[in-house]
C-alpha positions as CSV (number, residue, x, y, z in Angstrom):
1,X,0.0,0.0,0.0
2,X,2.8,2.2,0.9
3,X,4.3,1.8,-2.5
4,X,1.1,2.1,-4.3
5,X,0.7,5.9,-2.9
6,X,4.3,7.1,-3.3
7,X,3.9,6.2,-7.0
8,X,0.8,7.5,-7.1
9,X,2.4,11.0,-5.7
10,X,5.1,10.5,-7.6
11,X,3.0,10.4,-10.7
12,X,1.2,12.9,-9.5
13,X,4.2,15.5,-9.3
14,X,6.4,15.0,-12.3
15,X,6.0,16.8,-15.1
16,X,3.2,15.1,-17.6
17,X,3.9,12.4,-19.2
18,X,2.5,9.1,-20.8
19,X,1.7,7.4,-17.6
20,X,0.5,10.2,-16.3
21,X,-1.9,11.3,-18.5
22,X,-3.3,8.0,-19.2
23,X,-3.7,7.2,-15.3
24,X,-4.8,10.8,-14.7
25,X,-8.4,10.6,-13.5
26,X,-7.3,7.4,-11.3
27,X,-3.9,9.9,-9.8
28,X,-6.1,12.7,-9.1
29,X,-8.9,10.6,-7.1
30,X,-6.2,9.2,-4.8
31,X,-4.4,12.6,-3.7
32,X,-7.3,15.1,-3.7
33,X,-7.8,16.0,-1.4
34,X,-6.2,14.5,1.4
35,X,-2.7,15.0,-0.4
36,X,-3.0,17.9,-2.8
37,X,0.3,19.6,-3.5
38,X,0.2,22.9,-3.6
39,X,3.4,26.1,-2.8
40,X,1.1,28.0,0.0
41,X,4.1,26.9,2.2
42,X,6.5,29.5,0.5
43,X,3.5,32.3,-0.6
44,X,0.7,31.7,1.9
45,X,-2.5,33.0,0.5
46,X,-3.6,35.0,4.1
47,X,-7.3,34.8,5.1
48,X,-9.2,37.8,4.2
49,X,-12.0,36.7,6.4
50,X,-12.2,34.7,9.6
51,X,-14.6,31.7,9.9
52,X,-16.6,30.7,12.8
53,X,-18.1,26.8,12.4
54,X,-20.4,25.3,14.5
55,X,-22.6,22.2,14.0
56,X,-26.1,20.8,15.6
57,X,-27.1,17.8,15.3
58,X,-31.1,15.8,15.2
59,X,-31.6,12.3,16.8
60,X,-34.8,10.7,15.5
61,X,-36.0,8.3,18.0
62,X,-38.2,5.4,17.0
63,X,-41.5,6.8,17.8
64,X,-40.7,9.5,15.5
65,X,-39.5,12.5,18.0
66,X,-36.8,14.6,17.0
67,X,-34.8,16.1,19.6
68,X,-31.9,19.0,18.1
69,X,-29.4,20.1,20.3
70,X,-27.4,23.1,20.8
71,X,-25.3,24.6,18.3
72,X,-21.3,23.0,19.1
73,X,-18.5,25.6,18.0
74,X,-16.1,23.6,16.4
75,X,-13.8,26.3,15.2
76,X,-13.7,26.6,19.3
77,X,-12.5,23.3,19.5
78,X,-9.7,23.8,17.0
79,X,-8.3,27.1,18.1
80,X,-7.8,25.6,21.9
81,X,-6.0,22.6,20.2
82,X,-3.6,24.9,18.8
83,X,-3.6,27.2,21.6
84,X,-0.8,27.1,24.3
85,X,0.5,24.0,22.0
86,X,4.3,24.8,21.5
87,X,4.3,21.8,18.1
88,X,0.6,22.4,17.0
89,X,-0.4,20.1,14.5
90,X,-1.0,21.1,10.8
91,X,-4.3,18.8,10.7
92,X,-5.6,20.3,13.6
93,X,-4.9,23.8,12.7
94,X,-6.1,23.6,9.1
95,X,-8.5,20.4,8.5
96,X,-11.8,21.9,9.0
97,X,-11.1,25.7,7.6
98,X,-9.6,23.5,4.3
99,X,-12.3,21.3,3.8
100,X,-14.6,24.6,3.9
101,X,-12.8,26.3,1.5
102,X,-13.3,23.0,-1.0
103,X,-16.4,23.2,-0.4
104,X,-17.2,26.8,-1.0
105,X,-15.1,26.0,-4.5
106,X,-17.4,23.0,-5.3
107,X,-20.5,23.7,-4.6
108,X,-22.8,26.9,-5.7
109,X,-24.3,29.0,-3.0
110,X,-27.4,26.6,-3.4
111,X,-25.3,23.9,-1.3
112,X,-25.9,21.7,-4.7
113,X,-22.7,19.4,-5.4
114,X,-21.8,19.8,-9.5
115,X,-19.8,16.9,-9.7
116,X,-18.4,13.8,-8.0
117,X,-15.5,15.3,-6.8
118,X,-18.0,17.8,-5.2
119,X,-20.0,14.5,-3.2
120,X,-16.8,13.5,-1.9
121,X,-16.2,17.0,-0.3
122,X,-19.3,17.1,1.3
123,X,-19.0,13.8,2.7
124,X,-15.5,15.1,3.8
125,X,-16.7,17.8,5.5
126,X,-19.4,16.1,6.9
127,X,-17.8,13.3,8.2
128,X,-14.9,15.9,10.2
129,X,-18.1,17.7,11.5
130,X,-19.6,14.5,12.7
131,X,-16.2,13.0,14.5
132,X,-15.9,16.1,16.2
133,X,-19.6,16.3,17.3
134,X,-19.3,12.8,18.6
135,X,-16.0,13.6,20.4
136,X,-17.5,16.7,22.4
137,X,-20.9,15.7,23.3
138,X,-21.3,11.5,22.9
139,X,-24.2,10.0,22.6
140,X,-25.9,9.2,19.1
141,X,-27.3,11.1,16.4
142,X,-28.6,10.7,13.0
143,X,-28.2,13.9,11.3
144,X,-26.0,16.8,11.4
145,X,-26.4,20.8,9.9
146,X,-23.6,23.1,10.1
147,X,-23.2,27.2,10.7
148,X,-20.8,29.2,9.0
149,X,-20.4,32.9,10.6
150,X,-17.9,34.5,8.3
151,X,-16.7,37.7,10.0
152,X,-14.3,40.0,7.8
153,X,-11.1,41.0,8.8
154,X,-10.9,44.8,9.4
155,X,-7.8,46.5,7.5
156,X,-4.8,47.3,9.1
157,X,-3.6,50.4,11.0
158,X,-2.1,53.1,8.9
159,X,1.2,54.2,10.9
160,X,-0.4,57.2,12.3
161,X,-3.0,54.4,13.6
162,X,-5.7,55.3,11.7
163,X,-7.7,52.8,9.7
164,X,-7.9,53.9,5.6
165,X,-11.5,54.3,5.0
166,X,-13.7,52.2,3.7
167,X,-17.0,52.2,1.7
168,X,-19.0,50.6,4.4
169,X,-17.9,48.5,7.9
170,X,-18.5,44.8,6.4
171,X,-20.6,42.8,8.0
172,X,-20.8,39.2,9.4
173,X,-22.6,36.7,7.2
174,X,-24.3,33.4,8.1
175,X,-24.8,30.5,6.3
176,X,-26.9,27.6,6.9
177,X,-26.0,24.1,5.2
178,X,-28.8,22.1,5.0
179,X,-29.2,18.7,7.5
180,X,-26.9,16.0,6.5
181,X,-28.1,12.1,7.5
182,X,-25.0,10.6,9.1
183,X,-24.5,6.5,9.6
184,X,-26.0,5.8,13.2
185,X,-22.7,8.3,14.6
186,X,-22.0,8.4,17.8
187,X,-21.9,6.5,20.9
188,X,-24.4,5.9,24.0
């Protein structure tokens, strides 16, 4: 197995080639997204935004009540696994903001996947949303919905500490995703 994803990676970034192009679709499935190559380490594309994520989740019991909980910040959760952490790990700074931005990419503003590679985001997402939920709170639950509060980041101070002007002060925007089912997640 080992093997098989180094020359999969390998394939993936040499110049193109025979191989390569004929194995394309097959490369690309195996490292997207989980191993996407990319030079952010040496340019960094900043955030012009910050992101606040939180998720709810709906247990349907047999008799047909719904109970929903509260809403769970996971964006919470990440910053204070970063926080005071002197080695913080890559994953847990960037997993969940990552997967958000694929998403935002894939999908329209209708929450409609275009195409498979657009599913397997969504279930991506999903899936982080619904580890973490079950991580925090326990017990079981059958579907999930997720918040997204993005709150812009105000420009920087002028050296006379002045802010330049702007048109208007941005404001926050919400976003609801719709309710996702999950497999039986959780645990009692």
């Amino acid at each position: 197995m080992t093997l098989f994803h180094v020359l999969l990676v390998f394939l993936y970034v040499v110049p193109p080639n025979t191989i390569s192009k004929a194995y394309s679709q097959q490369i690309n499935g195996w490292v997207r997204p989980l191993f996407q190559q990319n030079w952010r380490l040496f340019g960094p594309n900043p955030q012009s935004v910050n992101r606040k994520m939180s998720a709810r989740v709906r247990q349907t019991a047999p008799g047909g009540t719904t109970q929903v909980s509260g809403w769970i910040d996971l964006t919470a959760t990440d910053d204070a696994a970063v926080k005071h952490n002197v080695f913080p790990s890559h994953t847990a700074q960037n997993m969940l903001r990552q997967a958000w931005n694929t998403y935002l990419k894939t999908h329209g503003g209708d929450d409609q996947p275009r195409s498979e590679r657009a599913v397997m985001i969504e279930k991506y997402l999903r899936n982080i949303a619904a580890d973490r939920v079950a991580a925090q709170r326990g017990g079981t639950f059958d579907s999930i919905q997720l918040r997204v509060i993005t709150l812009p980041i105000a420009a920087p101070r002028t050296a006379e500490g002045s802010r330049p002007a702007a048109a208007a002060p941005a404001r926050a925007v919400t976003r609801y995703l719709p309710w996702w089912k999950v497999a039986s997640h959780g645990t009692d």
